[in-house]
N, C-alpha and C positions, 0 to 999 in steps of 0.2 A: 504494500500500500504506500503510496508516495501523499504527502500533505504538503499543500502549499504553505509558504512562512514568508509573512513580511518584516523588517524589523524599523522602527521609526523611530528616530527621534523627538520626542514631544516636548512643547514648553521651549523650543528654539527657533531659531531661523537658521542657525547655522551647523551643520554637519558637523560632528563630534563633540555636541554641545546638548546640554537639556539632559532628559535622562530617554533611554532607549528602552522600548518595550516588541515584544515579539506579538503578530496576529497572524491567529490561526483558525482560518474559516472549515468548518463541517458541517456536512447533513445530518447527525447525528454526534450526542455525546458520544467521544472518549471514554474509556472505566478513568477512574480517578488516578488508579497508579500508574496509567498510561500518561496522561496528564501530566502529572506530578515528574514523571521523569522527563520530559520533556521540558519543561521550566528548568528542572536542574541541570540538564543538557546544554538549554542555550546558556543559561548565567547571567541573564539578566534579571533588574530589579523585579519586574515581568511578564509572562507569558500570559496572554489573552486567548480564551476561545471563545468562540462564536457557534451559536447554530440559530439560523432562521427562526421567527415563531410558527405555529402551524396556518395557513391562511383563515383554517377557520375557525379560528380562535381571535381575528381579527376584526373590528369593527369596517365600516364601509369608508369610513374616511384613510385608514390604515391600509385598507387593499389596492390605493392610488399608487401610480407609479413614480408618486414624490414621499412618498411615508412609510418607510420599512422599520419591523421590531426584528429584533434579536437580543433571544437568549444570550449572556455572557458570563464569564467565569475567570476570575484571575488566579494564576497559580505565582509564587514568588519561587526561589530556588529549592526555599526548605517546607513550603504549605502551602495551601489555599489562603486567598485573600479575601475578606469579607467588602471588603471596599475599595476603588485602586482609580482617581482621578488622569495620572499619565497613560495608563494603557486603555483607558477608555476616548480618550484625544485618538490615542495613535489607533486604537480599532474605526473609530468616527472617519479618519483622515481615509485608512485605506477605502472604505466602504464609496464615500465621495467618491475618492477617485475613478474605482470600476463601476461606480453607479453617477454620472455626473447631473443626470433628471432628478435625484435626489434632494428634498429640501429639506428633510426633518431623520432622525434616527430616532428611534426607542429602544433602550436596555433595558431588557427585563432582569431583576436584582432579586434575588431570596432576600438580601440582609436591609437592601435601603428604597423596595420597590423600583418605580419605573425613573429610569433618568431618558432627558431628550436631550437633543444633541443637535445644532443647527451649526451650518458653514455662513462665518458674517461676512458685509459686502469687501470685508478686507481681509476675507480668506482665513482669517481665524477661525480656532473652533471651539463654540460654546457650548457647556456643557448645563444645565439647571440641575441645580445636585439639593440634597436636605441642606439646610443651618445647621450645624454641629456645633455651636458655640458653646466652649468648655467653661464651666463652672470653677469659684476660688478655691483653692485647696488650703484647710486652716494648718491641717495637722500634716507635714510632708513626710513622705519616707523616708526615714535613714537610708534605704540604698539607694535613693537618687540622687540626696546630697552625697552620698558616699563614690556613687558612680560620674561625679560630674566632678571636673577642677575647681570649677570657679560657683559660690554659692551663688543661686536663684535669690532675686530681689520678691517674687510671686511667683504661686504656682496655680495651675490654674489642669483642670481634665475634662477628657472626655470619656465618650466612650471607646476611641481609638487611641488617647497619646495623654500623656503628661504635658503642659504646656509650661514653659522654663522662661521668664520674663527676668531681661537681662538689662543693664544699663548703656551698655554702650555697645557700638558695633565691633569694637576688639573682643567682648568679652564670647559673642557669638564666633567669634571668626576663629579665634583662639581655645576656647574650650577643650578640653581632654575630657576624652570619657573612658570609662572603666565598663567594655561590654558586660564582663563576667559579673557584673552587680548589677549593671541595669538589666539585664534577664531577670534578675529577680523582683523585677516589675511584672512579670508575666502576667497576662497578655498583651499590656500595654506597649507602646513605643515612645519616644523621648522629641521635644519639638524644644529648641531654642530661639528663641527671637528677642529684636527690639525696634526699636523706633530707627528711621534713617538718621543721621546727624550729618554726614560728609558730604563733600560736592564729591566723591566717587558712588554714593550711590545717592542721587539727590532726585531722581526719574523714579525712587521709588519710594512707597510709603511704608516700609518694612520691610526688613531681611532674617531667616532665617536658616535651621540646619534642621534635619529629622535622621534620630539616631533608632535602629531596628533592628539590634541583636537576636531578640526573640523568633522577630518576622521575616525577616530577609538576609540579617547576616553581618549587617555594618552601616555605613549611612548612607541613603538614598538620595541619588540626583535629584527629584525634582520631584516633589510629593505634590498632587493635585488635590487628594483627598484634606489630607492636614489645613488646605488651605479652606474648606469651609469651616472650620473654629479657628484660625487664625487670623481671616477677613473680618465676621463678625466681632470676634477681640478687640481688634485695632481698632473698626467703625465706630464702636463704643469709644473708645478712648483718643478717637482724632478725629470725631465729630462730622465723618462721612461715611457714604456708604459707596464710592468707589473708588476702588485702592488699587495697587499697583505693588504684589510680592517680586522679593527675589530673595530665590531657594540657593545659599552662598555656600554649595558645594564647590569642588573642585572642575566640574563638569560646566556650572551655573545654569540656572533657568526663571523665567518672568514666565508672571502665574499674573492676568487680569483677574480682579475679583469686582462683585456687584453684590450688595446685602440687598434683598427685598424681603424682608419678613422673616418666611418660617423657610424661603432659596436661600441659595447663595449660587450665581453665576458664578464660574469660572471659566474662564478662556486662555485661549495660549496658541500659538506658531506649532508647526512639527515638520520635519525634513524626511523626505525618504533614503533609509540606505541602504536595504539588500532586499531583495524577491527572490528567493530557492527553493528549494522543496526537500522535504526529513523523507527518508525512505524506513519506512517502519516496517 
């Protein structure tokens, strides 16, 4: 059996930038531990699958040749993913592309319901995803203070991440982290941010890092998901509701966000870099 694999870069413009995720279209689920090796095969942050929804399971507006659902599934190297905002950019982007009649996508989610997915007039692509806006943490973990260099000014959670509220942009940029303690967050993953302060990053209105011992391995490029409790965070406390992340990995990636409510828009650029096919 041969599968086709695209792999894109999302959250850039430019090629070896952003964070890269694998898409992988089928008529039919995978078993899971086919799946599963296959994510830990490519080695990326991760692997997306896809399968069609069934037509007749579709309403009459959804059977247009501008409105397609699909099933999706993210797997990272070492699990399944409950929630994964860059490999749903990069499944969006490819889909566009062999589909270009296309105006709207629908993901169907176990964990977060339906997300939609539109291509905007500047080629972007949006995503409307839940508000995940993390709540204060009074009482913090010893292993996260234990797991981080530099202590937290706030902590703030969700139901995906610790959220690590820093003072300056050195202290994000610079931080050490101790994986083998922050596992001991388990399930959670580790989010660091602050306010911009410099004319090197002055285009945007917060920078951040996402640490995922547990989930992935180490820190990830360019977290899309993180970013709907990180938009709302900041909207709160810089007095708008459209913001402009950057995810200040090693890789870097700019994440548009939009608060409306109980959304959070997210948008972003993606590049394409490889079409081949796994021979299973």
């Amino acid at each position: 059996m041969q599968l086709e694999i695209n792999v894109i870069d999302a959250f850039t413009d430019t090629l070896f930038k952003g964070n890269s995720a694998a898409v992988i279209i089928t008529d039919s689920w995978l078993s899971d531990d086919l799946m599963q090796s296959i994510a830990m095969e490519n080695n990326l942050s991760e692997t997306a699958f896809l399968v069609v929804d069934e037509p007749d399971t579709l309403d009459d507006k959804d059977q247009s040749d501008t409105v397609v659902t699909y099933h999706i599934r993210w797997f990272s190297p070492l699990t399944e993913i409950d929630f994964c905002g860059h490999a749903t950019l990069a499944s969006a982007f490819v889909l566009f592309k062999k589909n270009p009649s296309l105006t709207v996508i629908n993901f169907l989610v176990t964990a977060v319901g339906t997300l939609s997915v539109v291509q905007t007039d500047s080629g972007k692509i949006q995503m409307n995803f839940p508000n995940t806006k993390p709540n204060k943490v009074d009482s913090i973990p010893e292993s996260l203070l234990a797991g981080l260099s530099i202590a937290p000014v706030e902590v703030y959670c969700n139901g995906q991440a610790y959220f690590v509220i820093y003072h300056s942009e050195s202290d994000v940029l610079s931080v050490v982290r101790d994986n083998d303690t922050l596992k001991q967050l388990k399930p959670l993953d580790v989010v660091v941010t602050c306010k911009t302060e410099s004319d090197q990053y002055n285009k945007y209105d917060f920078i951040s890092r996402y640490f995922w011992p547990v989930n992935g391995g180490d820190e990830d490029p360019v977290t899309g998901s993180s970013h709907t409790g990180l938009a709302p965070l900041w909207a709160e406390r810089l007095g708008k509701n459209e913001l402009i992340g950057y995810q200040a990995s090693s890789r870097g990636g700019v994440v548009d966000c939009v608060v409306a409510g109980d959304r959070v828009f997210i948008a972003g650029n993606a590049v394409h870099y490889l079409t081949g096919f796994i021979t299973i």
